[in-house]
TITOR-524108 format. One record per residue (C-alpha): x, y, z. Coordinates in Angstrom, 2 decimals, decimal comma, padded with zeros to 5 digits. Layout:
PT        u        v        w
PT        X        Y        Z
...
% end
This chain:
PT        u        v        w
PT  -025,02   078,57   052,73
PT  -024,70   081,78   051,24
PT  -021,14   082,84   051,88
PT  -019,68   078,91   051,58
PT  -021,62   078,41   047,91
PT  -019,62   082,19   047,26
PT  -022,26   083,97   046,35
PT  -021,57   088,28   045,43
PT  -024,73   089,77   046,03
PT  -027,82   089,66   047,97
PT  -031,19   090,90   046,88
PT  -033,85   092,39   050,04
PT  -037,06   091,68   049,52
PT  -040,48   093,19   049,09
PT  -041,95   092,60   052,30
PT  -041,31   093,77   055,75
PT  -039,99   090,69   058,48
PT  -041,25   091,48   062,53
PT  -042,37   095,23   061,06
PT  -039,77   095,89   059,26
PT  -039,59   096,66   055,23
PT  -036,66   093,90   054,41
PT  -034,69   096,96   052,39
PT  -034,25   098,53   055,78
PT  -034,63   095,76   057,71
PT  -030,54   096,03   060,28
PT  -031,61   092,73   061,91
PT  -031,33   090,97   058,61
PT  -029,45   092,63   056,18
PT  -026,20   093,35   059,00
PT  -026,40   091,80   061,72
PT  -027,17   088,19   060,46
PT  -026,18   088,27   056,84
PT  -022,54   090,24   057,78
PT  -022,17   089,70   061,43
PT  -023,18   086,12   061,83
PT  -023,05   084,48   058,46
PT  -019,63   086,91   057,68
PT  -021,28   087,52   053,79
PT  -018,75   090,48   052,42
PT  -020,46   090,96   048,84
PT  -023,41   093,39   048,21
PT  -026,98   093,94   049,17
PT  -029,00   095,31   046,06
PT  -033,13   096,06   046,86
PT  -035,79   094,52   045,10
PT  -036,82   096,42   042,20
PT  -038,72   099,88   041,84
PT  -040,22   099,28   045,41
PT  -038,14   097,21   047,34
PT  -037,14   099,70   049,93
PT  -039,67   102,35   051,82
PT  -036,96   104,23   053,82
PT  -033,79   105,54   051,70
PT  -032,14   107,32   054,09
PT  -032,55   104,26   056,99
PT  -032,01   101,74   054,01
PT  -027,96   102,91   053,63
PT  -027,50   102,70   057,65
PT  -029,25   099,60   057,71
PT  -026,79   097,89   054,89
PT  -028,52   097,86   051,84
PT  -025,96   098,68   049,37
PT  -027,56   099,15   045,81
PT  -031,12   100,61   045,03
PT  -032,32   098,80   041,71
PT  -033,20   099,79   039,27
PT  -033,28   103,46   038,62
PT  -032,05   106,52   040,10
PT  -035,08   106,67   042,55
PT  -035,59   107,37   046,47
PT  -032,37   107,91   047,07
PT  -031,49   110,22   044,37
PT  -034,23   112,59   046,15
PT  -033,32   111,78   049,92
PT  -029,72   111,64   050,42
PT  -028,26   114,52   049,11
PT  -030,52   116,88   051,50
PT  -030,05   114,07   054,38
PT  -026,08   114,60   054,02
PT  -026,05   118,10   053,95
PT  -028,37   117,69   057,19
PT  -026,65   115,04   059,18
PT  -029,06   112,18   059,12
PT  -027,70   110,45   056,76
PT  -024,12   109,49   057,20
PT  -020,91   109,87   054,73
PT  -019,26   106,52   056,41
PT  -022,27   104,77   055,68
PT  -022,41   105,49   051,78
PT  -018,77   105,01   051,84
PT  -019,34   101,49   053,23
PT  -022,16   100,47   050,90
PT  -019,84   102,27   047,63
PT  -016,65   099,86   048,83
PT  -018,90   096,95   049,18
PT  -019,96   097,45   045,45
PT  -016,24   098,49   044,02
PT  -014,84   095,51   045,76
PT  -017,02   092,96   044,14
PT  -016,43   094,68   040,87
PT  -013,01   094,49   041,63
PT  -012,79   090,97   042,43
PT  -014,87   090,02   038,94
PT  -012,71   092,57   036,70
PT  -009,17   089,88   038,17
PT  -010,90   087,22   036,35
PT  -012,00   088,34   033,14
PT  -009,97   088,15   030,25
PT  -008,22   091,55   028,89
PT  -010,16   090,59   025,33
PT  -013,69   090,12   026,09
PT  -015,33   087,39   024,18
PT  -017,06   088,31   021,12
PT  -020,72   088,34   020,34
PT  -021,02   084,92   018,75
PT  -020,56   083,30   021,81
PT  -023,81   083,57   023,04
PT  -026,04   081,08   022,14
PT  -023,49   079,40   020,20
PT  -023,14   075,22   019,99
PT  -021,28   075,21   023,14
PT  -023,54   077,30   025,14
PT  -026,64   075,36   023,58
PT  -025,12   071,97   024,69
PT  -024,48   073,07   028,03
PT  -028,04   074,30   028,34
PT  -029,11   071,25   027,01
PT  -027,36   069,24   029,53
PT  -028,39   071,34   032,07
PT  -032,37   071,02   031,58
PT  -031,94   067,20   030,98
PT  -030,12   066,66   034,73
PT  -032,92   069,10   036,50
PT  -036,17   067,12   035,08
PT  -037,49   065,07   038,19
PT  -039,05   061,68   037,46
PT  -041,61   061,29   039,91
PT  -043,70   058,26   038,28
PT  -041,94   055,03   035,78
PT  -044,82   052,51   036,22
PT  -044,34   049,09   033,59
PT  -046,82   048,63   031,16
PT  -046,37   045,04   029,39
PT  -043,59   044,42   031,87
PT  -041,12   046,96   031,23
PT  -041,44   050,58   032,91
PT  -042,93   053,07   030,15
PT  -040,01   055,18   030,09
PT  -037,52   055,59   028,33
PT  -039,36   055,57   025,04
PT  -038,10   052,54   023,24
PT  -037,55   054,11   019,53
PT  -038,16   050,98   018,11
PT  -041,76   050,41   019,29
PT  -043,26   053,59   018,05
PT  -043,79   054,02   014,49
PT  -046,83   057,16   015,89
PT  -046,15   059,55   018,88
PT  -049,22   061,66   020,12
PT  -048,33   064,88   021,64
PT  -050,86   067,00   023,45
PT  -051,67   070,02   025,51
PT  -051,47   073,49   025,36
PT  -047,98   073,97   026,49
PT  -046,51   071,34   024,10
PT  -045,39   073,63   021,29
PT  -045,46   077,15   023,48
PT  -041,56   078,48   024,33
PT  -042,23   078,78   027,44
PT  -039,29   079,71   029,82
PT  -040,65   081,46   033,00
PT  -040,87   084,50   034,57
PT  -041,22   087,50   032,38
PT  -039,62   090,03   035,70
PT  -036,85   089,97   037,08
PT  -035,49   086,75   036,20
PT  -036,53   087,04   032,51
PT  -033,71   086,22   029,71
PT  -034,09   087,07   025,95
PT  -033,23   083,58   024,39
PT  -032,88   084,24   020,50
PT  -035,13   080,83   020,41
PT  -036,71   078,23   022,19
PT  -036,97   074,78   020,97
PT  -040,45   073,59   022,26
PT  -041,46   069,85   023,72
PT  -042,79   069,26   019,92
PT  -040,17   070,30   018,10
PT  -037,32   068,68   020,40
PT  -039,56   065,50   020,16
PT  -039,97   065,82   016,23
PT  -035,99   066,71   015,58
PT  -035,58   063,47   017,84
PT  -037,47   060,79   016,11
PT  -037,62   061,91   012,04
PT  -038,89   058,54   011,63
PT  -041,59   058,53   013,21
PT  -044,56   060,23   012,93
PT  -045,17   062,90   015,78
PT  -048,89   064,25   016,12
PT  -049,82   067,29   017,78
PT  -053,08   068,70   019,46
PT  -053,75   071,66   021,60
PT  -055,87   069,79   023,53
PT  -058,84   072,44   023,70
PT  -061,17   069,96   022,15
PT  -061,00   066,23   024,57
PT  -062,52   064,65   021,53
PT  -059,69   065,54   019,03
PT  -057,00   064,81   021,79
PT  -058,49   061,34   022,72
PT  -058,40   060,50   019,08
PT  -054,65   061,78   018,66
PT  -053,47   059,48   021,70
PT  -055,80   056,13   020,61
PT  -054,24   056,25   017,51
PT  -050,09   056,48   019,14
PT  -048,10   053,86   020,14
PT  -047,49   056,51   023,36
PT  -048,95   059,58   024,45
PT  -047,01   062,60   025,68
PT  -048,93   065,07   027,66
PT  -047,81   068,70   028,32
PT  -048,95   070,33   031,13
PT  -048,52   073,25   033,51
PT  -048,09   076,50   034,08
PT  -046,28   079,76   032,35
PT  -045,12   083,23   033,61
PT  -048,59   084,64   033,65
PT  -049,44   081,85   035,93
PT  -047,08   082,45   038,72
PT  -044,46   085,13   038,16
PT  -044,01   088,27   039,54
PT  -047,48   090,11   040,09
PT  -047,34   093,92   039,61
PT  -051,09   093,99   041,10
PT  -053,55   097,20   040,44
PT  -052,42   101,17   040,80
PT  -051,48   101,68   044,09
PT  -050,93   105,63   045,57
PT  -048,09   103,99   048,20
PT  -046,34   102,63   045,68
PT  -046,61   105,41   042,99
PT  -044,70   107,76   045,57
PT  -041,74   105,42   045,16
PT  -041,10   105,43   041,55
PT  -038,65   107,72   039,73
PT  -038,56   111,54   039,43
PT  -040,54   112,56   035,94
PT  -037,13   114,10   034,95
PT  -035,54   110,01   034,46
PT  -037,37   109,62   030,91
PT  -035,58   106,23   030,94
PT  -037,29   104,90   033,75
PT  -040,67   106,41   033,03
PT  -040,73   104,50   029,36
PT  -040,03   101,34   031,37
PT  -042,73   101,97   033,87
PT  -045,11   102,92   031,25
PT  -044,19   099,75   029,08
PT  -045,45   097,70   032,20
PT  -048,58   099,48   032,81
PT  -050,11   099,94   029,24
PT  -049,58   095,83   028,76
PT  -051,99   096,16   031,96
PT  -051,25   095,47   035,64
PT  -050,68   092,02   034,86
PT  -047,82   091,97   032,67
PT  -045,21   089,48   034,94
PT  -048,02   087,08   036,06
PT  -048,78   086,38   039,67
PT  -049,65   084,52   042,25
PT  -051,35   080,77   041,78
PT  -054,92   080,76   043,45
PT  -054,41   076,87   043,89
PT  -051,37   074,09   043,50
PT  -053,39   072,11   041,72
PT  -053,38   072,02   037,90
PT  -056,37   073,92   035,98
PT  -059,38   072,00   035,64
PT  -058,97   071,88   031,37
PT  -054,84   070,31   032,16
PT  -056,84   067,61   034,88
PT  -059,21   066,46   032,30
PT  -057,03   066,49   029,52
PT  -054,48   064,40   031,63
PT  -057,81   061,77   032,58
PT  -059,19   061,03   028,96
PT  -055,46   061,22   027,25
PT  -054,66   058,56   030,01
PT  -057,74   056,54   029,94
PT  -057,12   056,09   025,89
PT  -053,30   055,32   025,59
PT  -051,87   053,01   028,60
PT  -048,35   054,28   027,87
PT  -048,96   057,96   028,95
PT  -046,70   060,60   029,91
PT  -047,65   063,30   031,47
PT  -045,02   066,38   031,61
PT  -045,70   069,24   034,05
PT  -044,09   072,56   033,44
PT  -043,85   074,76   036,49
PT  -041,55   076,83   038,66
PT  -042,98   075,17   042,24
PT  -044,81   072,47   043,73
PT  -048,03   070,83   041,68
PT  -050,12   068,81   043,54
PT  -051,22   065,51   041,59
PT  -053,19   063,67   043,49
PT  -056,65   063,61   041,41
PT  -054,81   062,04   038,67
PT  -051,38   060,78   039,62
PT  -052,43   056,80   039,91
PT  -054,21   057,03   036,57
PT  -051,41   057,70   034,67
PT  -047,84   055,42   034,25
PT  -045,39   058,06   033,87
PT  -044,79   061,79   035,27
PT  -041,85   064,40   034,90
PT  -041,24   067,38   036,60
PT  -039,61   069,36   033,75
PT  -039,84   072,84   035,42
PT  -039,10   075,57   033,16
PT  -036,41   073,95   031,08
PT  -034,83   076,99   029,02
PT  -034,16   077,74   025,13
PT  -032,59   073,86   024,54
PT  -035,46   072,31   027,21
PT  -037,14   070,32   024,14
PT  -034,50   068,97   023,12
PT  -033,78   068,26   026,41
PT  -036,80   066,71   027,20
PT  -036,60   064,12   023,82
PT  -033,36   063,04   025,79
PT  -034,82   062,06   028,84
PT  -037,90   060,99   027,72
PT  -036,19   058,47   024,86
PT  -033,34   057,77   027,16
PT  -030,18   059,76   025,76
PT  -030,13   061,40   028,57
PT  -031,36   060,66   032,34
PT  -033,72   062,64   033,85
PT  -030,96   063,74   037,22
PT  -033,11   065,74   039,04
PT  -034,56   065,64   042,97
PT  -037,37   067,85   043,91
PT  -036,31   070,77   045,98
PT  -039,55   070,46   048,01
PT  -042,18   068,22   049,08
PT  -045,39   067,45   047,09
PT  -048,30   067,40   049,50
PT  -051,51   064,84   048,66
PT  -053,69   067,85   050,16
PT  -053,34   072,05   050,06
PT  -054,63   071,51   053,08
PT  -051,70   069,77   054,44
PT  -048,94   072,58   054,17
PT  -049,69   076,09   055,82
PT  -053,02   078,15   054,74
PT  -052,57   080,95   052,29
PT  -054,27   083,69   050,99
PT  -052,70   085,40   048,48
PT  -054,00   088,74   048,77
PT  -053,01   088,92   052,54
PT  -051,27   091,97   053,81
PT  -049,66   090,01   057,01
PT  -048,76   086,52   057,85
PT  -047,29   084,51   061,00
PT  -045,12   082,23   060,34
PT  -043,66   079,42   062,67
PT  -040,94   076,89   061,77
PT  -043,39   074,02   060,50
PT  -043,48   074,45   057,00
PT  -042,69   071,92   054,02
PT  -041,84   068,39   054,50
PT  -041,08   068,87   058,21
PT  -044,60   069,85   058,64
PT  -046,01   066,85   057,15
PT  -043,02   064,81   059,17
PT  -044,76   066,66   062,75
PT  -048,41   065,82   061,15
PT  -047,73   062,49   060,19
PT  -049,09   062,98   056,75
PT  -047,76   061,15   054,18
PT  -046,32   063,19   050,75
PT  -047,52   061,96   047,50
PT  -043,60   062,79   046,87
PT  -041,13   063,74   049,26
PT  -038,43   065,88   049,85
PT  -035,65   065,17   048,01
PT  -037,69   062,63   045,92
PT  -036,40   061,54   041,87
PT  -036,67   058,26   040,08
PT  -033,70   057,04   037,37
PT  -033,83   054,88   034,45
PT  -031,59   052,19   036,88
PT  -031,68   051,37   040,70
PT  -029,36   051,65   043,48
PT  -028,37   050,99   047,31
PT  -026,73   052,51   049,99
PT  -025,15   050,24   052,24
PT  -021,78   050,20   054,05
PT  -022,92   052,94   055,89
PT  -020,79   055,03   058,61
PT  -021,14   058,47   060,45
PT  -017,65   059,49   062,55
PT  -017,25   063,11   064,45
PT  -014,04   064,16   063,34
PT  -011,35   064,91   065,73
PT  -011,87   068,40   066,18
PT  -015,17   068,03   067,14
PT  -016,66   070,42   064,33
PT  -017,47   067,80   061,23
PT  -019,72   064,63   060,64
PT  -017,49   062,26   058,44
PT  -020,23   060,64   056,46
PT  -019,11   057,52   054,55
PT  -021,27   054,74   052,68
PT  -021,35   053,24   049,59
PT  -023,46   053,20   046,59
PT  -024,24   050,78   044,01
PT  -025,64   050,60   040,67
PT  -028,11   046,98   040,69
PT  -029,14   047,87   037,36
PT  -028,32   047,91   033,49
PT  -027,63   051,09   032,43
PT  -025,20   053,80   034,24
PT  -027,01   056,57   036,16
PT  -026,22   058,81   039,05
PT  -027,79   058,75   042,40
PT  -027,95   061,90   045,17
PT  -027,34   059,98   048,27
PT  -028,83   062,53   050,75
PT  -028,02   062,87   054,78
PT  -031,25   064,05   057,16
PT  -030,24   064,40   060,77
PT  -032,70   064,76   063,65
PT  -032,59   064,64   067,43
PT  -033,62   061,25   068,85
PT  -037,04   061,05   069,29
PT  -036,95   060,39   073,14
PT  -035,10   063,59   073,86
PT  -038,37   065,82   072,30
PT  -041,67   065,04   071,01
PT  -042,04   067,15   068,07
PT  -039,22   066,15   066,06
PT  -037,64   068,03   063,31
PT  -035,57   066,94   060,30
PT  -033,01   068,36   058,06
PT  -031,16   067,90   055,12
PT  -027,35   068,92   056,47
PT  -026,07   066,82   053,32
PT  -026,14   065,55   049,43
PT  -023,65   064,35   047,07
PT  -024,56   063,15   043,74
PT  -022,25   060,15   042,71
PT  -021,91   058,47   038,83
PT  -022,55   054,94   038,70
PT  -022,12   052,45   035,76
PT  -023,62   049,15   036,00
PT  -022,83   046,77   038,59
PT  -020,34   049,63   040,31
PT  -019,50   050,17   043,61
PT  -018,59   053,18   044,53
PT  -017,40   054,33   047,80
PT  -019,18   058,17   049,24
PT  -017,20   060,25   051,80
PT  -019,20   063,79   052,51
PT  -018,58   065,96   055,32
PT  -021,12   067,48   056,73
PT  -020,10   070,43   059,56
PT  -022,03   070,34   062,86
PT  -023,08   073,79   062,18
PT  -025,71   072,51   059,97
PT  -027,06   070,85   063,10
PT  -027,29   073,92   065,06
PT  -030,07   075,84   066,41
PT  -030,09   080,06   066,70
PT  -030,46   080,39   070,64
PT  -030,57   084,39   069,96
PT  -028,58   087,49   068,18
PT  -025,05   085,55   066,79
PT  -025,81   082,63   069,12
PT  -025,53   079,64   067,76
PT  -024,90   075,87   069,22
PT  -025,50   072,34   068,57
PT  -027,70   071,08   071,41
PT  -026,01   068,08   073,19
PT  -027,42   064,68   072,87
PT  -028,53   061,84   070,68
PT  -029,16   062,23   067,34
PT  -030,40   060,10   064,30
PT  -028,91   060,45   060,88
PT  -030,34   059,04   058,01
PT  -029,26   058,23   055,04
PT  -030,93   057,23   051,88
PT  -032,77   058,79   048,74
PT  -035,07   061,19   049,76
PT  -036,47   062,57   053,78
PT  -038,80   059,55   053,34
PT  -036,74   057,01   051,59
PT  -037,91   053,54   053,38
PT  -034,34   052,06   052,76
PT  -032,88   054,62   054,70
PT  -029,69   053,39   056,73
PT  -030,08   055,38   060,19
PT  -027,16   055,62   062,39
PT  -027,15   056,97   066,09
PT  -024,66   059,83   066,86
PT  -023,91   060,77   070,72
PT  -023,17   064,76   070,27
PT  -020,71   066,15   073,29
% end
């Protein structure tokens, strides 16, 4: 949770929840973010138009307007000296900030650091780590009786890389969450610094005929696919009056430039929103002929969110999920994909076979409904089957999960969790033993699942190595109203394995109160 992981500050968001904008929005920003879940940092807004309301936003508990002096510079001071806006409440929202600030300033050394230690070896290792451990292996197929990846070095004397993404720094999101790495090593030059030795080919993959040619010719082909920040980051969307009213007084120069900046690179400067999860028709067919002309082809998908795989999944022996991997990500990537490193990540989501199968969407929507059935526990209430679940990552070895145990502690407040796992294969590797729990299915028909638990535990080969993980009974709980919270009595299954559809699952039964 928020206030357990320790987490400073909140941010609203753009849109309004039950007809409320979220940057005024008292239900959610203090009565279940303070109240219930007891968070004590800071609520900034979204940025430029993430609240509607100024005066009702600092009542409501939004601490911080980002990023300029805007509404609020205009409303309160007149709202003060009137009475609807309230002195206690800005002296709240102004502690709230100070306090954080305070608590940061304890820990930071009296000398700061100096300016070479950014992006310096350390820093560039760590990233490099970092990428490697998040890349999700979703496919390892053999070919010739051993599973394509890793790359053995010694069987390729020619390595074919191809697509439009494979030599393209391409880090994400160009809003908000947009950094200013001082370089970016790409999937062809992290492959290329890797193997010096070899010969490493490169097409665009604009022309099939050129690209077919590149991967006949390779011992292995490397694919690079996806999507970048003007794919799916943060859409600014055409002039709109409403929105214009919000933006900073002509007198805040600053602010103006940075507005301007956005709009003369044209309303679509930070991306948007993806019409479709599946990849674009040029990646499919690239993926299809590459695959068809090299058997030992990996395909490498570059995205922030689910990609849906299904028209060319089974005609390929090898996918990874490397998401937007950062400045180090191709050097990353050479690790995984030649076995340095292992690829230790588990998707944070499911993959559907189907759009259809997860909740319509229209992008250009001004309201939604929303139930709870969404994600994997909507294909769980379906019955549809992912084409990767929750949870879901292959590693370069294999493991069980046996030895398992599930004990309510005295107190009646935790699940004491114990199993152990073992590494069956050659090589060390890590495995995220995950915990689902659900009530038992003859106590209610439409049955819901949740991950209340995960632990990631370091294996070498042929080791045993025992799990405890505690997993509180609040995660089990359901919201029965405003700050009311309990566990419903009863039976209830717990499962755990590798993923929320991991056939070796152990599932234990757990009598609650």
């Amino acid at each position: 949770m928020v206030v357990d992981a320790g987490v400073a500050s909140v941010m609203s968001a753009y849109n309004s929840v039950n007809g409320e904008w979220c940057g005024h929005n008292r239900t959610l920003l203090t009565d279940i973010l303070r109240a219930e879940w007891g968070f004590d940092g800071f609520v900034m807004s979204d940025f430029i138009w993430g609240l509607r309301d100024p005066v009702a936003s600092v009542a409501a508990g939004l601490d911080l307007e980002m990023p300029f002096a805007q509404q609020r510079a205009q409303a309160l001071p007149s709202a003060l000296a009137s009475g609807t806006a309230s002195w206690e409440d800005v002296d709240r929202a102004a502690a709230r900030i100070l306090a954080t600030q305070l608590r940061f300033a304890a820990s930071v050394p009296a000398e700061p650091p100096p300016r070479e230690v950014v992006a310096c070896e350390q820093h560039r290792a760590l990233a490099r780590d970092v990428a490697a451990r998040s890349m999700v292996l979703l496919r390892n197929e053999p070919v010739d009786e051993r599973p394509v990846l890793p790359l053995l070095r010694e069987g390729l004397a020619r390595l074919a890389v191809v697509g439009r993404l494979a030599d393209v720094p391409n880090i994400g999101d160009h809003g908000s969450s947009d950094v200013r790495a001082p370089w970016v090593v790409t999937p062809l030059a992290g492959l290329r610094d890797a193997l010096p030795a070899i010969e490493v080919t490169h097409t665009d993959g604009s022309d099939l005929a050129t690209a077919v040619e590149h991967a006949s010719a390779a011992d292995a082909a490397v694919v690079v696919v996806g999507y970048t920040a003007e794919d799916e980051g943060e859409y600014v969307g055409s002039f709109d009056p409403e929105l214009a009213a919000l933006y900073p007084p002509s007198k805040d120069p600053q602010a103006l430039d940075e507005l301007a900046r956005v709009w003369e690179a044209g309303p679509q400067l930070v991306g948007g929103d993806r019409d479709s999860l599946r990849l674009t028709p040029a990646d499919e067919a690239l993926i299809q002929v590459v695959g068809a002309a090299n058997p030992r082809t990996v395909v490498v998908v570059m995205a922030g969110a689910a990609v849906t795989m299904e028209q060319w999944r089974h005609d390929v022996p090898a996918i990874l999920m490397a998401w937007y991997p950062g400045m180090e990500g191709g050097s990353a990537l050479a690790d995984v994909l030649l076995g340095t490193s292992e690829p230790g990540g588990r998707l944070p989501f499911v993959v559907p076979c189907n759009e259809a199968d997860l909740p319509p969407y229209d992008k250009n929507a001004t309201t939604v409904t929303y139930d709870r059935w969404h994600g994997q526990r909507l294909l769980d209430r379906d019955g549809k089957a992912p084409a990767y679940p929750l949870g879901f990552g292959l590693t370069y070895t294999s493991f069980t999960i046996d030895d398992v145990e599930v004990l309510l502690d005295s107190d009646a407040a935790i699940l004491d969790i114990r199993a152990t796992v073992a590494n069956t294969g050659s090589r060390p590797g890590s495995h995220v033993l995950q915990v689902y729990a659900c009530r038992a299915p003859q106590e209610r028909a439409d049955i819901e699942r949740f991950l209340v638990g995960f632990a990631r535990v370091d294996c070498a080969p042929g080791e045993r190595v025992p799990v405890k993980l505690d997993v509180p009974l609040q995660r089990l709980s359901t919201r029965l109203g405003p700050g009311r919270w309990a566990v419903r009595p009863g039976s209830y299954r717990i499962d755990v394995g590798a993923s929320a559809a991991d056939p070796l699952a152990v599932s234990v039964m757990v009598e609650l109160f």
